[in-house]
N, C-alpha and C positions, 0 to 999 in steps of 0.2 A: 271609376273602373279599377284604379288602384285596389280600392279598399275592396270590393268585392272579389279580386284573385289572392289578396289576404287571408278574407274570410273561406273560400274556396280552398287554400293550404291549411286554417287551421282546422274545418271538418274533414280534410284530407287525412291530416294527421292523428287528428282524432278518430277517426276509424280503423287507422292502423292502430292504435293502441287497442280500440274495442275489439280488433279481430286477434291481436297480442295474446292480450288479457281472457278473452270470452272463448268458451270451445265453440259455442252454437254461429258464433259469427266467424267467418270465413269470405277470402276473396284468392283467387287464381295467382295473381303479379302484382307486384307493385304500381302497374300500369293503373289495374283494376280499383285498387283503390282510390289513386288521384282521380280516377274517371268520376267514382261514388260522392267525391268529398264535392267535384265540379257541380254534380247532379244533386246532392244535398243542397249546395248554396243557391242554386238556381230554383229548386223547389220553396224551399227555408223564402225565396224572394219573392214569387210568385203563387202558389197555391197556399202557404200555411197564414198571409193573413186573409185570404178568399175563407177556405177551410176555418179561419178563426172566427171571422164575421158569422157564418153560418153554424159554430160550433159557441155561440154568447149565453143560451139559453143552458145547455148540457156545464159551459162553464162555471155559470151563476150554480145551479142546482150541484156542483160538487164541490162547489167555494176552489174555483182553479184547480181542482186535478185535470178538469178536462182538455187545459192548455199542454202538461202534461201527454194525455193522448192526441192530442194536435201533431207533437215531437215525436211521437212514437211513429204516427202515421206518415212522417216525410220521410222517417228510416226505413220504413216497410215498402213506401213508393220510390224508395232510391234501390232498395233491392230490388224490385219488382223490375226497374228498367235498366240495371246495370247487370248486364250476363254473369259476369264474371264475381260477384258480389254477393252473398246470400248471409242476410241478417240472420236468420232460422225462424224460430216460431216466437210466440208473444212473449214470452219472458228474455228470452234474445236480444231481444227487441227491447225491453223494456231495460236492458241492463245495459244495452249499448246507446239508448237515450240518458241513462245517464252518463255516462263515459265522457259521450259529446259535450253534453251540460257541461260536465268536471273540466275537461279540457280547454272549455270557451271560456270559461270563468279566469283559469289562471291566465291565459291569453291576453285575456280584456284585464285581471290584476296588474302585471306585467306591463302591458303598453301602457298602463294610466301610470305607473309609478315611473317608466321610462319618460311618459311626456310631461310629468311634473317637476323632473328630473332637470331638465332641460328649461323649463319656465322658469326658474327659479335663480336669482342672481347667485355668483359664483361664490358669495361669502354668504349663503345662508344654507347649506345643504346639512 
């Protein structure tokens, strides 16, 4: 449960940077956003490896871009159910999937070099 209100802050945050960064992506409050990033991680959990299994074929046939539009589409169905949230139209979208990427990546760099950080006896750092 931990790690999932983890992951849940870090596409929180990461969408605040997308809506920062991006004209097309917009949210009302800061509320709006934590609500999006909530509504991301719970999708990201449940529909996108549904959506993936069903998306193997379009996968294969664009050598992984299609995974790609998997990402695109959990950001279009977080706007879609969060009022206050609007990603805009498909390049919006596509620029605020990557954001998210960008964001998660130094996330997951970051905690791996904190938790190796820590593994590691006190005379070999």
């Amino acid at each position: 449960m931990l790690r999932f209100l983890g992951t849940c802050l870090v596409n929180a945050i990461a969408l605040w940077v997308a809506v920062e960064l991006l004209g097309g992506v917009t949210a009302s409050s800061l509320g709006d956003v934590i609500l999006a990033g909530v509504v991301l991680g719970v999708a990201n959990a449940i529909v996108k490896p549904i959506l993936t299994i069903l998306s193997i074929p379009l996968i294969i046939i664009t050598l992984g871009l299609g995974l790609f539009l998997v990402s695109m589409a959990m950001i279009a169905l977080t706007s879609w159910l969060v009022p206050g949230f609007d990603a805009g139209g498909f390049w919006s979208v596509a620029e605020a999937t990557v954001i998210v990427w960008l964001v998660n990546v130094a996330f997951d760099l970051a905690s791996a070099h904190e938790q190796r950080d820590t593994t590691q006896p006190k005379g070999h750092r």
